[in-house]
Residue, then its C-alpha position, 0 to 999 in steps of 0.5 A: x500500500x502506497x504510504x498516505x500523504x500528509x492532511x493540508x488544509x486550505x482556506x479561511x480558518x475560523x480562530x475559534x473554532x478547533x479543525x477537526x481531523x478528518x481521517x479516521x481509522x481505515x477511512x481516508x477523508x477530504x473536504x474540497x471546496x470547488x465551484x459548486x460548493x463543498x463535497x466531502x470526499x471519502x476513501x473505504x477499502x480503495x473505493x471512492x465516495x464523494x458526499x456519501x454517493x459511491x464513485x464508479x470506477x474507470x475500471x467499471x466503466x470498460x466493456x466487460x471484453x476490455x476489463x480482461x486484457 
């Protein structure tokens, strides 16, 4: 498993309010802030979710002939 990279925060920080961690034991989370506002993106078990949705692959998205080569 390839090691995890370290958590970086951007953005406004409210000085009274304490961040959070956001990772948790075997779940990798990140909250971007992008055009359509915030999404928390979340990784479980080498699957992604973005705000509690499952991600489809890419890999899933091939035709079932091309996934076997």
């Amino acid at each position: 498993m390839a090691a995890l990279l370290p958590e970086i925060r951007v953005g406004a920080v409210d000085r009274d309010q304490v961040p959070l961690e956001l990772a948790s034991d075997g779940i990798l989370r990140y909250v971007w802030q992008g055009k359509f506002g915030p999404m928390l993106i979340e990784v479980l078990g080498g699957v992604a979710y973005v705000n509690g949705a499952r991600v489809t692959s890419a890999e899933e998205l091939k035709p079932e002939s091309r996934r076997l080569e």
